[in-house]
C-alpha positions as CSV (number, residue, x, y, z in Angstrom):
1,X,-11.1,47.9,17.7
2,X,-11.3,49.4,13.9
3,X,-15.1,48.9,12.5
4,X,-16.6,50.8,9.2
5,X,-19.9,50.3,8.2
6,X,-20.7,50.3,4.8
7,X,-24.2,51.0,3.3
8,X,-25.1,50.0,-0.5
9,X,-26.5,53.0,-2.1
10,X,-27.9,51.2,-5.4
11,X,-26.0,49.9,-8.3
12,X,-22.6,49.8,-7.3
13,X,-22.4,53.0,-5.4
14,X,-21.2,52.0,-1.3
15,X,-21.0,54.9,1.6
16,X,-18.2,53.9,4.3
17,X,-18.3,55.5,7.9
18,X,-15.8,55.0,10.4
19,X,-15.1,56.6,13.5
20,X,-16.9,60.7,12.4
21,X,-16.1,60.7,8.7
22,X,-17.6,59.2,5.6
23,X,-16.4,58.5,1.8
24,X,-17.8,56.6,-1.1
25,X,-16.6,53.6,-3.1
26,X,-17.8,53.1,-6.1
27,X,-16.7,51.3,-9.4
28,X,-18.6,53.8,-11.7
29,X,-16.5,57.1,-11.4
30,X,-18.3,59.2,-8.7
31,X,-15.9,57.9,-5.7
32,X,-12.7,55.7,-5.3
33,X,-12.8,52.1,-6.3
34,X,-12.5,49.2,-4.3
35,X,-9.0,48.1,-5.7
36,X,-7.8,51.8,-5.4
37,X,-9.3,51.9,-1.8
38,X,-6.6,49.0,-0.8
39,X,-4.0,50.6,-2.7
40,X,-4.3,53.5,-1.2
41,X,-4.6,52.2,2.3
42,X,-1.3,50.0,2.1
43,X,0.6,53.4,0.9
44,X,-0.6,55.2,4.1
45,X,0.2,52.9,6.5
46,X,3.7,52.8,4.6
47,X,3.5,56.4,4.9
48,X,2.4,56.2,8.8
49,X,5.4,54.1,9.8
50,X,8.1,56.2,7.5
51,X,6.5,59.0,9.7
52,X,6.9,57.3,13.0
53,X,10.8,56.1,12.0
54,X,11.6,59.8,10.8
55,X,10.4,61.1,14.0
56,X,12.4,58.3,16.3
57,X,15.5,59.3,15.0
58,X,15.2,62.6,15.1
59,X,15.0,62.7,11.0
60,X,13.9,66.4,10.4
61,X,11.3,65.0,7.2
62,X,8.6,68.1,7.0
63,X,6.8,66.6,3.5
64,X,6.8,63.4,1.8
65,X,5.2,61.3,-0.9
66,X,4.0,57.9,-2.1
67,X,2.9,56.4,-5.0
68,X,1.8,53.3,-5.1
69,X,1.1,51.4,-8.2
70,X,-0.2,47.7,-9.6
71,X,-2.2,46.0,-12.6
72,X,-4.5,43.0,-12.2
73,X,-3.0,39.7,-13.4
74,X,-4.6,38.4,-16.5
75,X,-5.1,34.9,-15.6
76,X,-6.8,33.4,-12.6
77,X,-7.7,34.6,-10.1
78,X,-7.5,37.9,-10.9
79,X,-5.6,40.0,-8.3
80,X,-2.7,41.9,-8.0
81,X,0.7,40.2,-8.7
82,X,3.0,42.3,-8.1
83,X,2.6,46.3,-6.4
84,X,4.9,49.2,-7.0
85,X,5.2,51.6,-4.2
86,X,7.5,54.4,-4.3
87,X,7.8,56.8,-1.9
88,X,9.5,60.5,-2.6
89,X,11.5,61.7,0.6
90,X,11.1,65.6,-1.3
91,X,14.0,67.2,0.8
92,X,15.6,64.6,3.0
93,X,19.3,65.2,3.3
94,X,19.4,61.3,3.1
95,X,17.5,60.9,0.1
96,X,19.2,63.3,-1.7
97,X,22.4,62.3,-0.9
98,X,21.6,58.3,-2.2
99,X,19.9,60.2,-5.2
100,X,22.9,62.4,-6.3
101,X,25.5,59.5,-6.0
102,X,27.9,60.8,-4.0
103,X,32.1,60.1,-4.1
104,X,33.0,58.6,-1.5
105,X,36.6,58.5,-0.3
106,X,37.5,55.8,2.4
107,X,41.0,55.9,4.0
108,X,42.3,53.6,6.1
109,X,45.7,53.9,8.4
């Protein structure tokens, strides 16, 4: 079972405990917003099952990135419309073989 509690702090300032660590969200600057909050946690668990499919094949992956990216929609309701995630494989033979194009001769006999 996954439970956080989350105590208001004043104005718009929220501390969040789960399990033994704590962070704050708040939509004044001093901690991570609310909307970046469930950006960020939809790139982890990309990130969480890119790790788990690297690892059950074998795929030698040491270090990778994601970025993860969205605008709110101007009409209503607000919310995001559309999310950008991109995730950077850094020195994947895989990757880098898709990302330099290469020729590919097929022969058949």
């Amino acid at each position: 079972m996954y439970h956080v509690d989350i105590t208001n702090q004043g104005e718009y300032l929220f501390k969040v405990k789960s399990k033994d660590y704590e962070f704050v969200v708040d939509t004044n600057g001093s901690g991570v917003t609310p909307p970046d909050a469930f950006l960020a946690s939809l790139g982890t668990c990309i990130g969480v099952y890119l790790r788990k499919y690297a690892q059950g094949v074998k795929l030698d992956l040491p270090e990778f990135s994601i970025s993860v990216d969205a605008d709110f929609s101007q009409e209503r309701p607000v919310c995001f419309r559309k999310i950008n995630v991109k995730v950077d494989l850094k020195n994947c033979p895989v990757h880098n073989t898709l990302k330099f194009n290469p020729e590919v001769t097929i022969t058949v006999r």
